[in-house]
C-alpha positions as CSV (number, residue, x, y, z in Angstrom):
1,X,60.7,20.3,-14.1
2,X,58.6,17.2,-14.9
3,X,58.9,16.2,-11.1
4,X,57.9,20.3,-9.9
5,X,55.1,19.7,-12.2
6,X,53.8,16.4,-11.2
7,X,54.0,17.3,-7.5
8,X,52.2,20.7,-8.1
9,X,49.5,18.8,-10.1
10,X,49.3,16.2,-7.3
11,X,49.2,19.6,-4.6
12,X,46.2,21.1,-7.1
13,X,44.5,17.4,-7.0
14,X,44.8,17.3,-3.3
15,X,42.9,21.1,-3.2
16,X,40.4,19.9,-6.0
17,X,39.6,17.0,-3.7
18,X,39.2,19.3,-0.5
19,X,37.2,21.6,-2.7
20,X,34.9,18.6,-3.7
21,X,34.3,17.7,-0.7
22,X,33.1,21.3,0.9
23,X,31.1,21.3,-1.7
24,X,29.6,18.2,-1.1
25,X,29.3,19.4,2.4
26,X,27.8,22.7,1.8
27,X,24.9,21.0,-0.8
28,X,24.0,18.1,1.8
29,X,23.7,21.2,4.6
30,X,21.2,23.4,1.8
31,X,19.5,19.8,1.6
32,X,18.9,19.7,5.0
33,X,18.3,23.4,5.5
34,X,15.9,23.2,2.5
35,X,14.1,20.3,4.2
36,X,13.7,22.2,7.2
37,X,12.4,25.5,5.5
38,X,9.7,23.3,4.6
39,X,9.1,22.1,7.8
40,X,8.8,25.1,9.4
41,X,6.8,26.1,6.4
42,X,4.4,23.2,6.9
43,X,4.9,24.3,10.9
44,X,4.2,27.8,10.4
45,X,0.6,27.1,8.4
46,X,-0.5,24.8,11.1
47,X,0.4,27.7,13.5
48,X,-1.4,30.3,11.4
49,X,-4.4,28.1,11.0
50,X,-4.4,27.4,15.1
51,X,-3.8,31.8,15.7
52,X,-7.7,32.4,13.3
53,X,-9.3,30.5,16.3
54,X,-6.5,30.8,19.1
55,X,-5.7,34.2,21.5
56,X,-2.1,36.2,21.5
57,X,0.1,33.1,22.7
58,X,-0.5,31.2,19.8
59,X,0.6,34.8,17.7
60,X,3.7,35.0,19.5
61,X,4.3,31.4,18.5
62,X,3.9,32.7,14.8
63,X,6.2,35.4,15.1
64,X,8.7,33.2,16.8
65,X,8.5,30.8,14.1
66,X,8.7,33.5,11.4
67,X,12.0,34.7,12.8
68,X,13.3,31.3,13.2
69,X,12.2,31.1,8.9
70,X,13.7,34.0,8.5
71,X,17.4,32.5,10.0
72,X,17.1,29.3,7.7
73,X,16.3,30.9,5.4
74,X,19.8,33.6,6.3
75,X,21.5,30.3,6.6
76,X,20.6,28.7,3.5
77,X,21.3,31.6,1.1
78,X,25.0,31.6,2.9
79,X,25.1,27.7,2.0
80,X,24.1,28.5,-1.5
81,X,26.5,31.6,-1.3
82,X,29.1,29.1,0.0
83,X,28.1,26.1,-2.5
84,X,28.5,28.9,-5.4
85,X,32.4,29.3,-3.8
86,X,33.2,26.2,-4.1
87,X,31.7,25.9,-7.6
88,X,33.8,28.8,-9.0
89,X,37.4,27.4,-7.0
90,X,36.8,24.3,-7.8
91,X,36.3,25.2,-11.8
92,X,39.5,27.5,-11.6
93,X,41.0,24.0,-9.6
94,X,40.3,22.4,-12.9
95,X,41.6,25.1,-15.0
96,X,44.9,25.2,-13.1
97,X,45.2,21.4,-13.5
98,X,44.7,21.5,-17.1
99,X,47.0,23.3,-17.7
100,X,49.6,22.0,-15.3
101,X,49.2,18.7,-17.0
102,X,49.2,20.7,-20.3
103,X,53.1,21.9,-19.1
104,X,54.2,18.7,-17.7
105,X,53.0,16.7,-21.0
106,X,55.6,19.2,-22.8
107,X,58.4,19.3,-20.9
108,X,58.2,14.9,-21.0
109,X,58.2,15.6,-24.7
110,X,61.0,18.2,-24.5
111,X,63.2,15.9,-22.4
112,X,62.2,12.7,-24.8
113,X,63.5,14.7,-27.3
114,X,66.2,15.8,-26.2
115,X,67.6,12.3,-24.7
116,X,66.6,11.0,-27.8
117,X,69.0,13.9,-29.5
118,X,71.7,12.9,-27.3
119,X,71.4,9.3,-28.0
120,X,71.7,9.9,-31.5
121,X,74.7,11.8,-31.1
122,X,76.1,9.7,-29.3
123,X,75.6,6.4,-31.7
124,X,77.2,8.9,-34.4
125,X,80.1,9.6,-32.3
126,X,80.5,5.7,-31.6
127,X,80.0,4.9,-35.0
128,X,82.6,7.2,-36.0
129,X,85.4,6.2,-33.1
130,X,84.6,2.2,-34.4
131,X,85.1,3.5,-38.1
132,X,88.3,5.3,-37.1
133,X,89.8,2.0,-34.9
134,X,88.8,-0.2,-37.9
135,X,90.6,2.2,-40.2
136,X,93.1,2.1,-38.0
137,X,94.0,-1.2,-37.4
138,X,93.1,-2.0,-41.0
139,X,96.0,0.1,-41.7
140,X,98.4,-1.4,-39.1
141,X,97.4,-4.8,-40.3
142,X,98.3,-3.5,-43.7
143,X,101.8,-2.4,-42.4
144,X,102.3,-5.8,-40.7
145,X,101.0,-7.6,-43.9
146,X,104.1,-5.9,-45.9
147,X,106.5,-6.4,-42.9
148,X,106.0,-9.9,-43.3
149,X,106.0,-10.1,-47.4
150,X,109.0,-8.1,-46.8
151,X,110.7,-10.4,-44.1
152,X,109.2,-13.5,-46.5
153,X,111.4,-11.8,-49.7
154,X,114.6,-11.0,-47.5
155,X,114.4,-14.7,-46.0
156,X,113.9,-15.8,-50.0
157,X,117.1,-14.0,-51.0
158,X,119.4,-15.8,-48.7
């Protein structure tokens, strides 16, 4: 269980890492998309400026440049769309970890306690087998003891 545990929270470390790093991915892209919105921004004044004093080319330029604003700016709501994504997995990630780790912390301390059980049993059960040899040769040294005093008395009476 504790190794299940630990690999699965490695597995969900592994995602959360993944997840990180689209994320990372996804803000440096709305960086860059931002930073191009307000080029074409900047772009589109000059442009609009130029079309007062300039004929029908210079509107078609606008128009073309408004529809290209109009895609960054499609494109940068699906990066913050994507970046929000990433957010949300990457908080339930977190979540899942927590309380994988939560799990694998008690089953350690359910298996410490239980080896530590065991080991207590089985010092009692040793302590009781040495008791139970002692008492037992105690009693067959007691038995030889009187064998002797006995042979000792028998040898006296000749």
């Amino acid at each position: 269980d504790l190794t299940t545990a630990t690999a699965s929270r490695e597995q969900l470390q592994r995602e959360l890492d993944a997840v990180r790093s689209a994320a990372a991915a996804s803000v440096e892209q709305l960086e860059q998309l931002h930073r191009q919105l307000a080029e074409n921004e900047s772009s589109l004044v000059q442009v609009r400026t130029q079309a007062t004093t300039s004929s029908d080319e210079q509107t078609t330029q606008i128009e073309e440049l408004t529809a290209r604003l109009a895609q960054r700016e499609a494109s940068l709501a699906k990066a913050v769309a994507s970046a929000r994504k990433s957010k949300e997995r990457l908080s339930q990630l977190r979540v899942q970890s927590e309380a994988d780790a939560s799990k694998a912390d008690e089953s350690f301390t359910s298996l410490q306690q239980e080896l530590e059980d065991q080991s207590k049993q089985r010092a009692t059960a040793l302590e009781e087998a040495h008791a139970q040899e002692v008492a037992s040769l105690s009693g067959e040294c007691q038995r030889l003891g009187d064998a002797l005093r006995a042979a000792d008395e028998e040898k006296a009476e000749r």
